[in-house]
Each structure stands twice: as C-alpha cells, then as structure tokens.
gemmi code that builds the backbone of each chain (N, CA, C; Angstrom):
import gemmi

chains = {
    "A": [
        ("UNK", (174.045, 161.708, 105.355), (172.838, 161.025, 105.784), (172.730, 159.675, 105.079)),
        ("UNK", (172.023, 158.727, 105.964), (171.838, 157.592, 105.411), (170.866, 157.468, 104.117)),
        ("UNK", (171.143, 156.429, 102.856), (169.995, 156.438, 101.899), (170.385, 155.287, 101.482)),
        ("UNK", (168.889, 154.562, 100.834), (168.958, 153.212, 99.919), (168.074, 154.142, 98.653)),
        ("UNK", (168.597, 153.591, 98.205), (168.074, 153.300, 96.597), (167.840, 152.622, 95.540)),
        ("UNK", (166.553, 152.150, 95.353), (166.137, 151.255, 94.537), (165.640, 152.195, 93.251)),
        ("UNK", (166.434, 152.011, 92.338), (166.154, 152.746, 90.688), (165.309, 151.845, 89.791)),
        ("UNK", (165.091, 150.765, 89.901), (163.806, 150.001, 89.275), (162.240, 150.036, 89.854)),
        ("UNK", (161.525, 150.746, 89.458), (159.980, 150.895, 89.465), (159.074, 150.191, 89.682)),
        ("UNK", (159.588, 148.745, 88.004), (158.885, 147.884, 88.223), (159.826, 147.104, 87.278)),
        ("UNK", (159.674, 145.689, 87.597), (160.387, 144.573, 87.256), (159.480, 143.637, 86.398)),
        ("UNK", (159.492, 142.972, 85.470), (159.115, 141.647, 84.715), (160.210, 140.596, 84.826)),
        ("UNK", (159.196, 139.321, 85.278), (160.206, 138.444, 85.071), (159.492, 137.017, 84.718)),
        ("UNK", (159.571, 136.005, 83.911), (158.817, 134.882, 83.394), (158.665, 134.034, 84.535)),
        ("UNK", (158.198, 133.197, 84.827), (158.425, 132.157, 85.995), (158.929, 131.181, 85.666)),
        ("UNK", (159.678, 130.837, 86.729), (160.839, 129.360, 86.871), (162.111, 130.506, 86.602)),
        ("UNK", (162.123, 131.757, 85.872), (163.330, 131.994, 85.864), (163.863, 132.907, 86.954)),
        ("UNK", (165.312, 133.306, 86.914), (165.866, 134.264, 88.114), (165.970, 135.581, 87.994)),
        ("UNK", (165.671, 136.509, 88.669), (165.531, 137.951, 88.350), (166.774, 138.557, 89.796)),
        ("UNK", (166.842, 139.493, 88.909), (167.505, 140.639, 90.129), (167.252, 142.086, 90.908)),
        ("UNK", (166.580, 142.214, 91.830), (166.424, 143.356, 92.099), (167.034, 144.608, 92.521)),
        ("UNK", (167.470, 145.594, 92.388), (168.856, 146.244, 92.702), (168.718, 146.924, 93.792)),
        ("UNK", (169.204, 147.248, 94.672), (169.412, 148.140, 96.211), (170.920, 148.726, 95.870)),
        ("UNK", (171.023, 150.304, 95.768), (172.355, 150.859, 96.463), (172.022, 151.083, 97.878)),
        ("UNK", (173.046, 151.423, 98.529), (172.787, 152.340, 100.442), (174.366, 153.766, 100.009)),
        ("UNK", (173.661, 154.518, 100.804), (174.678, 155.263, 101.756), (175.147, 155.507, 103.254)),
        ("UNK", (176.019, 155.344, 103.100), (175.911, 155.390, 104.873), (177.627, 156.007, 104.848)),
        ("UNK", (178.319, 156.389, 106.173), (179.446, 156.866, 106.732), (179.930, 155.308, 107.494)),
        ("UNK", (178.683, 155.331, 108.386), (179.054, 154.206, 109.146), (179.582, 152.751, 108.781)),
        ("UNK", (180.570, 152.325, 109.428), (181.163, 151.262, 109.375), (180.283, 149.354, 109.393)),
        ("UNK", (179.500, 150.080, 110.569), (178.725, 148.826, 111.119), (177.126, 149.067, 110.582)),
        ("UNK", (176.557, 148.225, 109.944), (175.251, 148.209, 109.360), (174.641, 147.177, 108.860)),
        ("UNK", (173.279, 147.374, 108.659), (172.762, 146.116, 108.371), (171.565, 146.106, 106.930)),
        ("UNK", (171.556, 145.168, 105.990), (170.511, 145.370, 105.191), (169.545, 144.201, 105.034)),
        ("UNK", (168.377, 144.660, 104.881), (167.174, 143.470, 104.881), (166.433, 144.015, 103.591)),
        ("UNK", (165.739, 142.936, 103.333), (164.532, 142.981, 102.219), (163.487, 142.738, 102.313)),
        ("UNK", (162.329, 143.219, 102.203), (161.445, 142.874, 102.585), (160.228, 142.524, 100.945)),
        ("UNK", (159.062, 142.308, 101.829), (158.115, 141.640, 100.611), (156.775, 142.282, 100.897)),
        ("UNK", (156.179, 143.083, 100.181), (154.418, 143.369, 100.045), (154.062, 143.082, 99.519)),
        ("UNK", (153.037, 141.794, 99.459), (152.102, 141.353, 98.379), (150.879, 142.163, 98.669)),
        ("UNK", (150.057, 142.007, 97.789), (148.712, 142.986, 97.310), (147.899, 143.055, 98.453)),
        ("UNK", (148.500, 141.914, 99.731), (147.279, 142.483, 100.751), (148.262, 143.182, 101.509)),
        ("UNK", (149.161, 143.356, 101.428), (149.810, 144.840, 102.625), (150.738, 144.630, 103.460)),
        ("UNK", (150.515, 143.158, 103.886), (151.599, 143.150, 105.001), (152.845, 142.903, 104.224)),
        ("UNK", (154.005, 143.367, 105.057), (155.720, 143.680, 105.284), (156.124, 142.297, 105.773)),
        ("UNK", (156.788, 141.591, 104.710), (157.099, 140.114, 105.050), (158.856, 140.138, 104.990)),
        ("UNK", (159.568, 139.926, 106.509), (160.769, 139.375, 106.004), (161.294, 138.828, 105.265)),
        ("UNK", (162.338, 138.919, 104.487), (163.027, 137.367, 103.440), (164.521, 137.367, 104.044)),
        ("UNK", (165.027, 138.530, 103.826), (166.793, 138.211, 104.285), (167.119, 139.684, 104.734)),
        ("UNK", (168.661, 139.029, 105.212), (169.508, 139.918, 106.230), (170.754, 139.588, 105.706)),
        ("UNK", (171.837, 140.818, 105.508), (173.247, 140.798, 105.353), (174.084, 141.665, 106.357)),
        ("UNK", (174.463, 141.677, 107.426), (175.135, 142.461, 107.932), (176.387, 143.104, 107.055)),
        ("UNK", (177.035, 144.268, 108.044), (178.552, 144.506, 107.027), (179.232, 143.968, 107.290)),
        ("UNK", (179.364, 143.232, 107.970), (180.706, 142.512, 108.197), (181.089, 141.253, 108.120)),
        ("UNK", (179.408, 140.927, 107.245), (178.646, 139.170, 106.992), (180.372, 139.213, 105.508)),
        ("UNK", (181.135, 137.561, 105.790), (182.358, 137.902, 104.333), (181.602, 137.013, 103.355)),
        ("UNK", (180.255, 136.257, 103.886), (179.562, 135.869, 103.059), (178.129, 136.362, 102.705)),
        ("UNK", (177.796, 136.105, 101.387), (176.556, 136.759, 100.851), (175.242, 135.627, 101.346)),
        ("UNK", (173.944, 136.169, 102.289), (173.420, 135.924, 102.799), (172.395, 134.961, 101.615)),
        ("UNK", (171.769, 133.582, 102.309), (170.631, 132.919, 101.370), (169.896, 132.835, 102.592)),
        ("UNK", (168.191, 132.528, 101.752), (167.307, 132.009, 102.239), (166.285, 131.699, 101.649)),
        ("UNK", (166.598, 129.853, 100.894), (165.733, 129.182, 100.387), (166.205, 130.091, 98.922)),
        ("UNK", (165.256, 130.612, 98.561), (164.915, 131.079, 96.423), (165.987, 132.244, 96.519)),
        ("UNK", (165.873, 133.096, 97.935), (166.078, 134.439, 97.880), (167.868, 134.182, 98.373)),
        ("UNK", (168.700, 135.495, 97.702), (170.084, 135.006, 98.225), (169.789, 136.847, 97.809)),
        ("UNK", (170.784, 137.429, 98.479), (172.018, 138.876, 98.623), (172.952, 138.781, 97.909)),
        ("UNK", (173.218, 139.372, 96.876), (174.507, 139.562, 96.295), (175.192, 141.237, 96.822)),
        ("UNK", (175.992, 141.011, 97.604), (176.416, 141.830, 98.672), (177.682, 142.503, 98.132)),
        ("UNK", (177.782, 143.679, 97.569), (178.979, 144.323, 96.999), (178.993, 145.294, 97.998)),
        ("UNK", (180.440, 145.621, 98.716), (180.345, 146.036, 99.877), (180.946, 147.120, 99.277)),
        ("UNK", (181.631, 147.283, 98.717), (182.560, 148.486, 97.791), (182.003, 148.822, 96.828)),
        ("UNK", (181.040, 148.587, 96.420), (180.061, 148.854, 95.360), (179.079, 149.643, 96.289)),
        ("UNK", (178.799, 150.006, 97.490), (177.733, 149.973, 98.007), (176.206, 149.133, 97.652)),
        ("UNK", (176.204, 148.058, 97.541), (175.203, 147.618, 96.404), (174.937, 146.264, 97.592)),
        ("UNK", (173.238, 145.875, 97.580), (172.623, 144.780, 98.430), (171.700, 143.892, 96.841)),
        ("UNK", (171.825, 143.636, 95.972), (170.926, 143.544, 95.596), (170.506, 141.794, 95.828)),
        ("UNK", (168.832, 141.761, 95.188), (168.008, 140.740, 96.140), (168.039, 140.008, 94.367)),
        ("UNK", (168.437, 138.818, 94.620), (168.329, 137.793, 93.438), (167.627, 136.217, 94.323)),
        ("UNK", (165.954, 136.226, 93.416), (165.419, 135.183, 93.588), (165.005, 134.282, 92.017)),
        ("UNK", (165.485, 133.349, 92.624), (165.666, 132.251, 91.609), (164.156, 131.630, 91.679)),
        ("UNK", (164.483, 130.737, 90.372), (163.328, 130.401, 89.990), (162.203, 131.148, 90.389)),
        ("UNK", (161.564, 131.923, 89.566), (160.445, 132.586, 90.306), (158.885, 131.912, 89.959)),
        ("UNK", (158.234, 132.089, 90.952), (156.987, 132.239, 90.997), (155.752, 133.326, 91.038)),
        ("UNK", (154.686, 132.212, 90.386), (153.855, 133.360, 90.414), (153.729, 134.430, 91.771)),
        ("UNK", (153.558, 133.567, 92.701), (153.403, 133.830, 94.145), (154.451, 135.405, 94.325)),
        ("UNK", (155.534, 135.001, 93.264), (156.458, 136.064, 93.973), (156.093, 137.384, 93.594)),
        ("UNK", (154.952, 137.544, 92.980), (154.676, 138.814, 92.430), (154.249, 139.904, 93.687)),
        ("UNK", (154.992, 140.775, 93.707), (154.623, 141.678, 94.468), (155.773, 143.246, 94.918)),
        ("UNK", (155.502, 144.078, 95.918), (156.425, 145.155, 95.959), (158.052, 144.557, 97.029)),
        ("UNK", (158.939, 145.275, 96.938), (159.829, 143.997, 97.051), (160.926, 145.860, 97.689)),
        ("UNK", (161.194, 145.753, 99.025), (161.682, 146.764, 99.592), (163.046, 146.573, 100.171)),
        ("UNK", (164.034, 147.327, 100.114), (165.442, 147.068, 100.682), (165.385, 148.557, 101.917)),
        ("UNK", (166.242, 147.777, 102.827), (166.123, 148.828, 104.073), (167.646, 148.381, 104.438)),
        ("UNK", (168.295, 149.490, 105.278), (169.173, 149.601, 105.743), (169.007, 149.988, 107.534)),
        ("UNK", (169.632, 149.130, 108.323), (169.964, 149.268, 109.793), (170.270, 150.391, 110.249)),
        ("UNK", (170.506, 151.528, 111.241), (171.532, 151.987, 111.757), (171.976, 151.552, 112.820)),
        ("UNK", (173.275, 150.543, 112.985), (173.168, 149.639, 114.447), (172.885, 150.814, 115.209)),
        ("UNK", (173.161, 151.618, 115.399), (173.339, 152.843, 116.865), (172.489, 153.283, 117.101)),
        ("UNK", (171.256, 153.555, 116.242), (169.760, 153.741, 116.611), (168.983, 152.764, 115.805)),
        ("UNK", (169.435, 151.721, 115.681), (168.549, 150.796, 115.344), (167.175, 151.220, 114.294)),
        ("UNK", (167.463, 152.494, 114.098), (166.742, 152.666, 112.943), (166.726, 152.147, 111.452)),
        ("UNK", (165.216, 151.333, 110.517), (165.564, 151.188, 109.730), (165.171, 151.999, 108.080)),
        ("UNK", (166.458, 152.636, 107.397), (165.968, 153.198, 105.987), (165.544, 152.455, 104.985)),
        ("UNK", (164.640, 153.078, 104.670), (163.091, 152.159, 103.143), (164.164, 152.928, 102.197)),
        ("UNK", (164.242, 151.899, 100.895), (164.160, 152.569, 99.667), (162.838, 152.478, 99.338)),
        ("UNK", (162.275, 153.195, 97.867), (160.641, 153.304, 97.794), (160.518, 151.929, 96.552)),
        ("UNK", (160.728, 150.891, 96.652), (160.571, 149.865, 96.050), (160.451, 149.528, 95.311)),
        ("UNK", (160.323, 148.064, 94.486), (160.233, 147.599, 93.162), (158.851, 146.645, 93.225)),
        ("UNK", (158.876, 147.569, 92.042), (157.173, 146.042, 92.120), (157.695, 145.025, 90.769)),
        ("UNK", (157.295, 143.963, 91.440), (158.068, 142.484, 90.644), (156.600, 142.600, 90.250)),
        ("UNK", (156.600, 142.018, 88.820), (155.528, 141.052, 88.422), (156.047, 139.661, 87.792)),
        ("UNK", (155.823, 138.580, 87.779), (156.064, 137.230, 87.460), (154.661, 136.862, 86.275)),
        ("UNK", (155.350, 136.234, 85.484), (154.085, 135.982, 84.698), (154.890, 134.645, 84.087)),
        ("UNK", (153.296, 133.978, 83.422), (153.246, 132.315, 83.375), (154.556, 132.005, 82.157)),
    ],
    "B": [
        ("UNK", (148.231, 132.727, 117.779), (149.996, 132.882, 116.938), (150.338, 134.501, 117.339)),
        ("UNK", (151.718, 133.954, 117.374), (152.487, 135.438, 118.532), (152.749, 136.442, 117.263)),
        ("UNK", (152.685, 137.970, 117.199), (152.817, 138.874, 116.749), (152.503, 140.043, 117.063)),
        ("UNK", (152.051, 141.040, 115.945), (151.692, 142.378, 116.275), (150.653, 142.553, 115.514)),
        ("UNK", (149.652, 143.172, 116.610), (148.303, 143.469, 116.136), (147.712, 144.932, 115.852)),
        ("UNK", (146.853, 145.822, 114.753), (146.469, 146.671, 115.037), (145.297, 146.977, 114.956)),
        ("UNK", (144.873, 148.113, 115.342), (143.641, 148.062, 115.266), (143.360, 150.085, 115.370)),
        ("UNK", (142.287, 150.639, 114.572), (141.869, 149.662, 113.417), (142.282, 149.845, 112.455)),
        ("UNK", (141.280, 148.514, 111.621), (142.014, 148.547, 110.163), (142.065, 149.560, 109.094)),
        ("UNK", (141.124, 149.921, 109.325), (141.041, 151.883, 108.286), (139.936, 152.163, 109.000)),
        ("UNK", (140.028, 153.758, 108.696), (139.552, 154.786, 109.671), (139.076, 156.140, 108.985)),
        ("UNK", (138.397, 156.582, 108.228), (138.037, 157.530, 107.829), (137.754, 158.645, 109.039)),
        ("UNK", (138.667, 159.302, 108.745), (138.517, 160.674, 109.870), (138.363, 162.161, 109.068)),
        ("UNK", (137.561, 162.808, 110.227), (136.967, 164.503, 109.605), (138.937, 165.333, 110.219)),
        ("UNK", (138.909, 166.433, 109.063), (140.136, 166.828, 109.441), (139.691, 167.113, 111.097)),
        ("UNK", (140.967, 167.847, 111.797), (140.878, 168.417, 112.515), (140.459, 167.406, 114.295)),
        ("UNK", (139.971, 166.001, 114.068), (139.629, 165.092, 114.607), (141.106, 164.979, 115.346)),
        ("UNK", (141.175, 164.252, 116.773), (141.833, 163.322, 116.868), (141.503, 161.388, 117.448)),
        ("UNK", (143.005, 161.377, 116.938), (142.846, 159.838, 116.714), (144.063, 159.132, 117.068)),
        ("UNK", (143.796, 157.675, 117.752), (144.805, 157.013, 118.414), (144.778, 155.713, 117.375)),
        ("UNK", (146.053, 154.929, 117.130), (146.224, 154.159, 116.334), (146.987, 152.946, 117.613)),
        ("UNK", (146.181, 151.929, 117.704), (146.801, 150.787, 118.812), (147.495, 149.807, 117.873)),
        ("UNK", (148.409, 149.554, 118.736), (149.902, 148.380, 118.322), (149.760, 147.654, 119.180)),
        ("UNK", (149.876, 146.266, 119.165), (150.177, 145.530, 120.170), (150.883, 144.192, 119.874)),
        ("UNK", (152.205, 144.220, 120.776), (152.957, 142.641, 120.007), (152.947, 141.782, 121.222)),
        ("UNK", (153.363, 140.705, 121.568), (152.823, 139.469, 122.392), (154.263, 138.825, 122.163)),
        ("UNK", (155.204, 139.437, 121.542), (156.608, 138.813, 121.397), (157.842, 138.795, 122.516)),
        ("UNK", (157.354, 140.107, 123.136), (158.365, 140.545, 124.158), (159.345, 140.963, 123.951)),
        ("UNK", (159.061, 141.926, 122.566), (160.331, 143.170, 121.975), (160.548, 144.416, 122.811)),
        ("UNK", (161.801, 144.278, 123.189), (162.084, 145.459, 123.595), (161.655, 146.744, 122.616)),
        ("UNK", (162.039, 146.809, 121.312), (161.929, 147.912, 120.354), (160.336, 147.975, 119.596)),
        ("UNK", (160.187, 149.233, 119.526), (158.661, 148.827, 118.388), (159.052, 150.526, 117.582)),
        ("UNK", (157.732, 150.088, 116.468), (158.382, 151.304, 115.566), (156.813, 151.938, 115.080)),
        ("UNK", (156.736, 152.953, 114.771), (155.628, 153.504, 113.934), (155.919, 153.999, 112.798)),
        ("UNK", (155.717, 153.356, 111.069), (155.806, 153.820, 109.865), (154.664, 154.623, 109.391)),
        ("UNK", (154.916, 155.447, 108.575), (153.758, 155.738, 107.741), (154.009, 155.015, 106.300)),
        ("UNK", (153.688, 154.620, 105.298), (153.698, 154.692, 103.737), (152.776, 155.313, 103.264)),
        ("UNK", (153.454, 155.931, 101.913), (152.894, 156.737, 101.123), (153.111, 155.795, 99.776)),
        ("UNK", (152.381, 156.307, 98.951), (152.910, 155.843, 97.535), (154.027, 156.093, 96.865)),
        ("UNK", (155.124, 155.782, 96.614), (156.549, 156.490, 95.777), (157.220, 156.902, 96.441)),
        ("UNK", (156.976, 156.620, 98.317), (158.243, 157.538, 99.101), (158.430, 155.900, 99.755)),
        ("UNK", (158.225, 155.186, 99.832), (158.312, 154.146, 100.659), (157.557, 153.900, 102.106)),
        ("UNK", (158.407, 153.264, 103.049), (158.069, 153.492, 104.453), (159.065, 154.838, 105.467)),
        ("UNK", (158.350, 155.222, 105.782), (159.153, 156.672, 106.609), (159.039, 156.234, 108.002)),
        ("UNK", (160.105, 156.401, 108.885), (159.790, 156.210, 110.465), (159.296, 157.240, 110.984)),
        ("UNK", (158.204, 157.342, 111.841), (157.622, 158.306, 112.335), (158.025, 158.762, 113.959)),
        ("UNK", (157.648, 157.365, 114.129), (158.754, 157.753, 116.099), (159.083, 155.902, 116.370)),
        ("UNK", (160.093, 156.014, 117.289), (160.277, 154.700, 117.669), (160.477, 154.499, 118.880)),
        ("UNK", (160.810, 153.691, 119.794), (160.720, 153.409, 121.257), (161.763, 151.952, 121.376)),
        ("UNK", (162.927, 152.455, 122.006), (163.878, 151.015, 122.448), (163.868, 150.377, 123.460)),
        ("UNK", (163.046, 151.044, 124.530), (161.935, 149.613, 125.658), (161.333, 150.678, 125.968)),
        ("UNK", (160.294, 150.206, 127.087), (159.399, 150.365, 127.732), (159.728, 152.377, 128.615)),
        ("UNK", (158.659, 152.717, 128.571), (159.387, 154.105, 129.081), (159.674, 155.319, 128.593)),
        ("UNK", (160.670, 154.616, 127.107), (161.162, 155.712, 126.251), (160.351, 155.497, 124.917)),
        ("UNK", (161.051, 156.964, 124.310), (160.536, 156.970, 122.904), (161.304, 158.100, 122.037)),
        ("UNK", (161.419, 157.892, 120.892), (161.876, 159.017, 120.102), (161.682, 159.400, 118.700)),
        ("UNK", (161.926, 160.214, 118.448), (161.086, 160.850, 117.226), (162.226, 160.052, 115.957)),
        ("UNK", (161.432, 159.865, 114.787), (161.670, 159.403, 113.752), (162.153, 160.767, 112.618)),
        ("UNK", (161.810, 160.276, 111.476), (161.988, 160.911, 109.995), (160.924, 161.999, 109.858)),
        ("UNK", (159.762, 161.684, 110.566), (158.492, 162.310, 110.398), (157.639, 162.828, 111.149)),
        ("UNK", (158.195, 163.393, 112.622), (157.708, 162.877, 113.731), (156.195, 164.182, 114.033)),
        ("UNK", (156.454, 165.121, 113.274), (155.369, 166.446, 113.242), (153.943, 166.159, 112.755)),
        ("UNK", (153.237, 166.360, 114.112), (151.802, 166.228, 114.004), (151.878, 164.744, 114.955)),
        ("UNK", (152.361, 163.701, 115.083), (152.095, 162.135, 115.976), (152.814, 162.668, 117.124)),
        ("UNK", (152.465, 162.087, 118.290), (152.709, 161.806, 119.488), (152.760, 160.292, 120.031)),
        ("UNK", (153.529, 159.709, 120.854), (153.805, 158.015, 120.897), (153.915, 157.952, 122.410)),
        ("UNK", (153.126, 157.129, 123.097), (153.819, 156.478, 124.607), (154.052, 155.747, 124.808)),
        ("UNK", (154.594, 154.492, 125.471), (155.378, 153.214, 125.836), (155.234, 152.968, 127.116)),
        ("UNK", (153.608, 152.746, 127.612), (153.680, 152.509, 129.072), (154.251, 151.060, 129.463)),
        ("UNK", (154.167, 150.121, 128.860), (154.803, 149.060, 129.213), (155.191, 148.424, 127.508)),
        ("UNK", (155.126, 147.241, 127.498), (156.610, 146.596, 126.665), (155.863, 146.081, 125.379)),
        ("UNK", (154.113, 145.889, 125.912), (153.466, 145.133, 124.676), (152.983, 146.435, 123.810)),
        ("UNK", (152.473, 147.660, 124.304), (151.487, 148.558, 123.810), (152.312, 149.617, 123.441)),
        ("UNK", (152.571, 150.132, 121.813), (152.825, 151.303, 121.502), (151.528, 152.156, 120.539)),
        ("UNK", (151.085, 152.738, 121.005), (150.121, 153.534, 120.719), (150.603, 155.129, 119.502)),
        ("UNK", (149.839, 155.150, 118.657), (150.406, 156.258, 117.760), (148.705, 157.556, 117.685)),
        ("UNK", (149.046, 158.361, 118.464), (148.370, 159.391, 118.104), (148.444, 160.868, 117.432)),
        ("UNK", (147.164, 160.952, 116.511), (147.216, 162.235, 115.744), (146.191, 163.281, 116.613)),
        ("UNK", (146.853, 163.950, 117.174), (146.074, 165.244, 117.922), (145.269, 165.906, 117.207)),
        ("UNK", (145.149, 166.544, 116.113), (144.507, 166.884, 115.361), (144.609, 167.056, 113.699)),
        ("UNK", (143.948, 165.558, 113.603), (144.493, 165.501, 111.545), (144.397, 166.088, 110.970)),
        ("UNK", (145.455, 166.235, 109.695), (145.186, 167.101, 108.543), (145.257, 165.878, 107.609)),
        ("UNK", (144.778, 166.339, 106.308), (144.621, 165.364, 105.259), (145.957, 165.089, 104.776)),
        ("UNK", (147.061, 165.366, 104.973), (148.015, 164.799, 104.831), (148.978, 163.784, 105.508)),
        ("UNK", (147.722, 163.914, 106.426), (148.159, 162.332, 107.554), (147.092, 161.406, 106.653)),
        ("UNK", (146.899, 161.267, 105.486), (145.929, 160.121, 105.067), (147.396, 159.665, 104.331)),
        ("UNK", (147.250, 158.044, 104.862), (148.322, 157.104, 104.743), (148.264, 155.977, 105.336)),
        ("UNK", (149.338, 154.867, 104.775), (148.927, 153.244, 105.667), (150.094, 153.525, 106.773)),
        ("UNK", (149.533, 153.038, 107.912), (150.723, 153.191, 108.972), (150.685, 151.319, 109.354)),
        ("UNK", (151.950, 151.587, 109.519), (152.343, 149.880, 110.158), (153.104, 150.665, 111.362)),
        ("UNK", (153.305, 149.204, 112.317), (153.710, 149.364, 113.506), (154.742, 148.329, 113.417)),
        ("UNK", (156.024, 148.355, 114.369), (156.654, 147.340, 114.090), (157.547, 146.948, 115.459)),
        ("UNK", (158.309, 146.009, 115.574), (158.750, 145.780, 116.562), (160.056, 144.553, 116.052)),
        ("UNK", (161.348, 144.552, 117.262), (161.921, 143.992, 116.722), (162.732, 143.868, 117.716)),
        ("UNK", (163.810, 142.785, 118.432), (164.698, 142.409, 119.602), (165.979, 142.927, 119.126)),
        ("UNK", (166.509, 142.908, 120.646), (167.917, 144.052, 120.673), (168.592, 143.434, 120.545)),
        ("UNK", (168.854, 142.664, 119.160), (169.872, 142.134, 118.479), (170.001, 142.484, 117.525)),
        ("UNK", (171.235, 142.861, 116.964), (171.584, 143.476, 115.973), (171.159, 142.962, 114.681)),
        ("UNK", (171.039, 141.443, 114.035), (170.747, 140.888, 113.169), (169.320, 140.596, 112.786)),
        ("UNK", (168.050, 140.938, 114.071), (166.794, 141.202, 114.232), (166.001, 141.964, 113.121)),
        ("UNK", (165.670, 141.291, 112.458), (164.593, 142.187, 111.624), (163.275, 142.763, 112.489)),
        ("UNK", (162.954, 143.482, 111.496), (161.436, 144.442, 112.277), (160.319, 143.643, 111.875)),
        ("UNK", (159.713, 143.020, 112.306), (158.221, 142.269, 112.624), (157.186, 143.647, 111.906)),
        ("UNK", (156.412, 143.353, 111.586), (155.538, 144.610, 110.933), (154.441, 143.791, 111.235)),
        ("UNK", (153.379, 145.236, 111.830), (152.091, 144.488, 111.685), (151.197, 144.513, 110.471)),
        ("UNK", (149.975, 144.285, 110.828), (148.634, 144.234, 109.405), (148.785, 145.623, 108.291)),
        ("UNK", (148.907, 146.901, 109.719), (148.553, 147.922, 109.301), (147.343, 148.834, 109.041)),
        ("UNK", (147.167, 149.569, 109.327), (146.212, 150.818, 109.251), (145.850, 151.363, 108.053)),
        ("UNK", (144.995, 151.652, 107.694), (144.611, 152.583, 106.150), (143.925, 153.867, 107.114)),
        ("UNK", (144.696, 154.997, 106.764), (143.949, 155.934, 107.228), (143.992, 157.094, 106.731)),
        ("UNK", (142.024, 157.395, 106.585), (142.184, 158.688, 105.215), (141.204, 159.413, 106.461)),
        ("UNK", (142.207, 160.877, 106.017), (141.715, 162.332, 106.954), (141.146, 163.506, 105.821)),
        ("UNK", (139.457, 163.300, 105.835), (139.229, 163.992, 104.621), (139.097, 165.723, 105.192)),
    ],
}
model = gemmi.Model(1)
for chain_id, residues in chains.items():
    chain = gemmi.Chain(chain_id)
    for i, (resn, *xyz) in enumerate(residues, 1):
        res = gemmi.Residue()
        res.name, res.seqid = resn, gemmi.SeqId(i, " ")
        for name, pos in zip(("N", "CA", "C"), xyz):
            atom = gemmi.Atom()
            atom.name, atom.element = name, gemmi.Element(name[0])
            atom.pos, atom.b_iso = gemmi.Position(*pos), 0.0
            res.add_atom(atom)
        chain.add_residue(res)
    model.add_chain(chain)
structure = gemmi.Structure()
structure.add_model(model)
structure.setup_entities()
C-alpha cells in the first residue's frame, strides 16, 4: 500500500534562514507524483510544488525547491530564506497516476520566528 | 475569482441528524474530491469522482454518500451522524492531467454532538 511519511511534528526555524522539511513515500508503482502543500492558521490547503517520478530534475518554485531522492524514497520540501509568513502546517502527498488519488502524510508544523 | 466554494462553514449537528455538505468549483474540473481532517492523521480521502456521472469510494468511505450530477456540484452527505464524523472536511478538485494539483476549498468545520 501506498504511504508518505512525515516524522517531524514540529519544526523551528529563525527567519531569513533555510529549513528542511522531510517527506518519505511508499509506493510499488513506477509512475507517481508528489506535492506539498501549506495550512496556515486559517485552514485553507495552499499549493507550493510538484515533482513527478520521472521529473531528472528537482522541482523549484520561487523560496520553495524539492530535493527529490528517488532511491532514497525521500521528497523533502526545503524553503529558503524563511519568513515569518511561512509559519504554518506544511503537508506532503503522493499521486496515484491510475486513480489519481492523493496520499496525506499527517504533517509538520513550521514555526519561523524573528 | 474562479475556484471552489463550500458551504457551510461549520455546522453543529445533533447525532443521528442528516446532513449534506455543498462543493462547488467554477473551474471546469473534470475530478473533485471529498477529505475529511482530523488532528494527527492528516487529510483522508473519503470518496472521489473523475467526471460528471461517476464516483468512488475513498480511504474512508463508511457512513458518506457522494453524487456528481453534473461537472460543477459534488455534494457530500452524512445520512445519519455519529460524533465521529466531527471533523474539517475540504472538497477538492483538480484536471486530468497528470501534473495537476488538487485545488482545495475553504472547508467545513463539522461537530456531531
């Protein structure tokens, strides 16, 4: 069966500097996809990035980049320079292309402080 | 501004009640999804729908029922709550492209005392 796993709870990180958040997956399947997502304190599920498996490069967007260990099973989410703003719960999910279903790990809550 | 809407926003319900939870996206996704979250389990899929018509059961699908009469409206109903349907449900939706992330809406707070 498919699984992500996020083993950090909760994260500290100073601002302006770069933190890492960790995602493993399991899967059988060949073809798959991983995203990250963002909950700040009012609730909504905010896109940031996407790595497919078969992406031979590690996905950016803007602060947020994928460090994509494909043999590691490992997605993890590294945002640079951080901000206060970035404080919040911070979720990795996995695709199943074939049912397009997507798996939650149960998340990391970032806090950023001054 | 184009997205997904729900309604409503929390809902205090008597057990045993039922209750319909409205989705609605304005994007023109083929796919939409119904989550629950809990605290410490993450988001769980409850049922999902890959167009208009169909639908199928998720991770969680015991106790909700889902229809897909056309392409904007996925509707999530609890026939009769138990307090362990108290949870935030999001709705989500997302195009039949593989690289497509899931759009999530506001979300629901809903406690079944």
């Amino acid at each position: 069966a498919q699984k992500i796993t996020q083993t950090q709870p909760g994260m500290f990180v100073q601002e302006k500097e770069a933190v890492t958040l960790d995602c493993t997956y399991d899967t059988s399947d060949p073809s798959y996809g991983l995203f990250w997502y963002k909950q700040p304190s009012s609730g909504e599920m905010i896109f940031l990035i996407y790595q497919g498996s078969y992406d031979q490069q590690n996905a950016t967007e803007g602060r947020y980049s994928l460090n994509f260990q494909k043999a590691r099973k490992s997605a993890n989410l590294v945002i640079s320079a951080s901000q206060l703003g970035d404080s919040a719960m911070y979720f990795c999910a996995m695709r199943d292309m074939d049912t397009d279903k997507l798996i939650f790990g149960t998340g990391t809550r970032l806090q950023v402080f001054p | 501004i184009a997205g997904i809407t729900q309604a409503p926003t929390s809902q205090i319900l008597a057990a045993g009640r039922r209750m319909t939870l409205r989705c609605t996206q304005d994007m023109r996704h083929n796919a939409m999804y119904w989550y629950r979250q809990d605290l410490g389990l993450g988001l769980r899929l409850i049922h999902y729908s890959n167009t208009a018509g169909t639908t199928g059961k998720g991770e969680v699908p015991d106790g909700y029922s889902v229809s897909r009469a056309n392409t904007d409206d996925f509707p999530l109903t609890l026939a009769s709550a138990v307090p362990s349907q108290t949870s935030v449900y999001f709705c989500a939706s997302s195009e039949d492209i593989e690289t497509s992330p899931q759009y999530f809406g506001p979300g629901t707070r809903l406690t079944v005392l």
